[in-house]
C-alpha positions in Angstrom: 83.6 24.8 36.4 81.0 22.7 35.9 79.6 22.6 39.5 79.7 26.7 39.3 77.5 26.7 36.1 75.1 24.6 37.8 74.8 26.8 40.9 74.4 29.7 38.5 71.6 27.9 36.9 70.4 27.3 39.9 70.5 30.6 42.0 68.9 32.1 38.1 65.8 30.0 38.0 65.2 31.0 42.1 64.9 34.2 41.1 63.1 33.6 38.3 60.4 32.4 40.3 61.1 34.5 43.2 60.3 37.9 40.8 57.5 35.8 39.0 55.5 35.0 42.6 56.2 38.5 43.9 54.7 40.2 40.5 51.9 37.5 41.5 51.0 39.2 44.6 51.5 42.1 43.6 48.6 41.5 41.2 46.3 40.7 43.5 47.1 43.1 46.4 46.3 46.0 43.4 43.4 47.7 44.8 40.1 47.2 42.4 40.2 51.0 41.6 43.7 50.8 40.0 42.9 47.7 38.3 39.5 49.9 36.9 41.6 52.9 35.6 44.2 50.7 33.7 41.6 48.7 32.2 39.8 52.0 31.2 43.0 53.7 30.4 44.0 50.5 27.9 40.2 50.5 26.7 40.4 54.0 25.3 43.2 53.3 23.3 41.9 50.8 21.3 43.5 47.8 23.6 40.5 45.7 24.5 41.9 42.3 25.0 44.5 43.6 27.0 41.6 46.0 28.8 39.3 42.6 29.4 42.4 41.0 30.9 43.1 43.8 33.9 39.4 43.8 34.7 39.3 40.3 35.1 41.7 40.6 37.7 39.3 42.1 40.0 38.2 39.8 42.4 34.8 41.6 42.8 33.0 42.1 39.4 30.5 44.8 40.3 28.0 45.7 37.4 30.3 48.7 36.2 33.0 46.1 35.8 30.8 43.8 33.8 29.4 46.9 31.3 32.8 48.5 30.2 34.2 44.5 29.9 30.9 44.0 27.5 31.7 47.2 25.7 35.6 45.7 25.1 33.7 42.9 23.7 31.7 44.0 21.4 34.2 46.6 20.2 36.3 43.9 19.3 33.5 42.3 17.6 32.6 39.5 20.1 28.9 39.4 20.0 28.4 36.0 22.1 30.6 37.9 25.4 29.4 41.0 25.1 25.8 40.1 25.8 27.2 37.7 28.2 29.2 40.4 30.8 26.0 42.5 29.8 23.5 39.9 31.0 25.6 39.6 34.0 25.8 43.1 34.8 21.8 42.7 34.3 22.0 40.7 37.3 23.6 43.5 39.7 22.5 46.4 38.6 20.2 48.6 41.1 16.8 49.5 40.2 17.6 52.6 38.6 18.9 54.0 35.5 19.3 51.3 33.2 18.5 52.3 30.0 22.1 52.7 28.6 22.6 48.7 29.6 19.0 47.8 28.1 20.2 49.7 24.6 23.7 47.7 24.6 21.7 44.4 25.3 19.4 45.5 22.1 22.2 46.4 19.9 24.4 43.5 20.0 21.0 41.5 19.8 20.0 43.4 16.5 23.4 43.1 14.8 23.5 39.5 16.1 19.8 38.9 14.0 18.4 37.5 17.5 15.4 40.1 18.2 12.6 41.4 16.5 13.2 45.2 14.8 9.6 46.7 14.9 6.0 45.9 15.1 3.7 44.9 17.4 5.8 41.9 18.4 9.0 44.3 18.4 7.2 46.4 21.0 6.4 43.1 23.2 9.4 42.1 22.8 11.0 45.3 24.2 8.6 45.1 27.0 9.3 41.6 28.2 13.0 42.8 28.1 12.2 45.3 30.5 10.0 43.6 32.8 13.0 40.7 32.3 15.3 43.2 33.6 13.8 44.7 36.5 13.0 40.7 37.7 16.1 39.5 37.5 17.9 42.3 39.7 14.8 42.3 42.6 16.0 42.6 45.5 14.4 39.2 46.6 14.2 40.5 50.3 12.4 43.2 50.3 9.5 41.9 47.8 8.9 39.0 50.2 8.8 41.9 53.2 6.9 44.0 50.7 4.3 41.1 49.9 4.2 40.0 53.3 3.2 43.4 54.7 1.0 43.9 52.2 -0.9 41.0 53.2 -1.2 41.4 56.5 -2.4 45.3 56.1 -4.8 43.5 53.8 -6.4 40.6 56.6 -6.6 43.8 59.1 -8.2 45.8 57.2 -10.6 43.2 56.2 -11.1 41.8 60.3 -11.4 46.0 61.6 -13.6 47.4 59.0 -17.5 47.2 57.7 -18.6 45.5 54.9 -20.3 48.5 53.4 -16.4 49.8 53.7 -14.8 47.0 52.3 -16.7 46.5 49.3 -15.9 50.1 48.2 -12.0 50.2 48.9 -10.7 46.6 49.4 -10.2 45.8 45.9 -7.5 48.2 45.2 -5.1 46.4 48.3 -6.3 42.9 47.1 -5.2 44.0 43.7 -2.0 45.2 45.3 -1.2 42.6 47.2 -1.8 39.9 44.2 0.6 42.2 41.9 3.4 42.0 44.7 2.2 38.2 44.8 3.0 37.8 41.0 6.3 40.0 41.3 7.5 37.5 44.0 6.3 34.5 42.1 8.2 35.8 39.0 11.7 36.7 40.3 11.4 33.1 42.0 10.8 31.8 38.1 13.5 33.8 36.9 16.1 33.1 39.3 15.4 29.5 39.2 16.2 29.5 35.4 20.2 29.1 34.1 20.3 31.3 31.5 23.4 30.9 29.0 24.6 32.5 25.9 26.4 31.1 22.4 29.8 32.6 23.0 31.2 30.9 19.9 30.5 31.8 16.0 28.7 29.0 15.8 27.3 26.5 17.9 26.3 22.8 17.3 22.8 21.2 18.6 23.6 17.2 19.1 21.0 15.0 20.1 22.9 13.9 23.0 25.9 14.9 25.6 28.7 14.3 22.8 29.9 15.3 19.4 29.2 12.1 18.1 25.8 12.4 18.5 23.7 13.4 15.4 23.4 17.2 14.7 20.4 18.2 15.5 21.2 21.9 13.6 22.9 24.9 14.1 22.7 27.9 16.2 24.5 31.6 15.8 26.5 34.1 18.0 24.5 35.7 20.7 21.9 33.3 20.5 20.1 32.9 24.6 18.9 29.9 26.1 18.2 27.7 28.8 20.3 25.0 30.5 18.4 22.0 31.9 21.3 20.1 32.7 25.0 19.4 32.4 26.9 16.2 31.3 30.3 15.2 30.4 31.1 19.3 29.2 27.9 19.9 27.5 24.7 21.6 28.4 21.0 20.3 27.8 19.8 24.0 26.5 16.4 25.2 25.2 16.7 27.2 22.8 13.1 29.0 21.7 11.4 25.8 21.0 14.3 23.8 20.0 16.6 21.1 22.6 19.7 20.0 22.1 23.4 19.6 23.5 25.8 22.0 23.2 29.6 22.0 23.8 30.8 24.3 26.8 33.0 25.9 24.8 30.6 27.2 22.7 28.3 28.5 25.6 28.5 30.0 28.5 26.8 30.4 31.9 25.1 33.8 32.9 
């Protein structure tokens, strides 16, 4: 009797993990599109956890992906991982329309208390976010092609024409060609940065890579900055004009 329990025991925890590694692949044979209705499907109903949790299953996280998981976020109140899946949608998005993802980056930024509302340095601040924007998701590539061509076209026009003629219209391809020069220069800036966001309520500054160091202060939800190194869990992060360590569970990687 005994020997026959043990074999049922047995044959039940094979199948057990039989039907548990065939669910498995099922999950990950699902074609992205079916994944991307369910989550939508579970989104409109209110479920956002659950909607975060099927588009995370997508292997491919294109920048539609990103936006609706941003929206589950901040629908459920999570500041920090909205503008996070938002920033990293930033990163993919074509150089089109992008004023819907621009607006949801501003709104979880104003209810966060992390931009300035109005005024002159409102208005520059919505203008770096732009110009922000449109850096970070260059198309690397073609700028370099784009800069390159521009400055040969700019060295033949200088070797095949007069210098009555060049005097008149060479500055506006010289000016061109140093704009494209400074568009290059700044995508390589940008890219070269590790941006990160505050993911947790709060977040702890310490003076060094532990939480035994002194607090150096504290910083909010949704708050951006930029990691200059990792050690032992924490990031080195600038944050405006401040430097300290935080936890990686309090921040996250763009």
């Amino acid at each position: 009797m005994k020997t026959k329990n043990q074999i049922l025991l047995i044959a039940l925890v094979a199948f057990c993990l039989t039907n548990s590694s065939l669910r498995a692949d099922e999950e990950q044979n699902t074609p992205p599109e079916v994944l991307f209705a369910k989550a939508q499907a579970l989104s409109s109903k209110g479920k956002y956890k659950n909607a975060i949790k099927e588009y995370q299953k997508s292997e491919s996280k294109g920048h539609d992906v990103l936006l609706n998981m941003g929206s589950c976020a901040y629908n459920m109140g999570k500041l920090g991982k909205a503008l996070l899946y938002w920033r990293r949608a930033e990163r993919g998005w074509n150089w089109g329309d992008r004023q819907e993802l621009l607006t949801n980056i501003k709104q979880v930024q104003t209810r966060a208390g992390t931009i300035l509302k109005s005024g002159i340095l409102g208005t520059w601040s919505t203008a770096k976010a732009w110009t922000f924007s449109l850096l970070v998701s260059a198309p690397m590539l073609i700028l370099q092609i784009l800069f390159l061509m521009a400055w040969i076209a700019l060295a033949f026009y200088l070797k095949t024409k007069s210098r009555e003629t060049q005097e008149k219209t060479a500055k506006p391809l010289f000016i061109l060609t140093l704009l494209l020069g400074a568009i290059v220069f700044g995508r390589f800036f940008v890219n070269a940065q590790r941006s990160a966001v505050v993911t947790a309520k709060e977040a702890t500054l310490h003076s060094g890579p532990g939480r035994d160091y002194p607090v150096l202060g504290k910083t909010c939800e949704a708050t951006e900055g930029i990691i200059k190194i990792t050690s032992d869990g924490f990031y080195k992060v600038k944050i405006g004009k401040r430097v300290g360590w935080i936890s990686n569970s309090e921040i996250e990687k763009v």
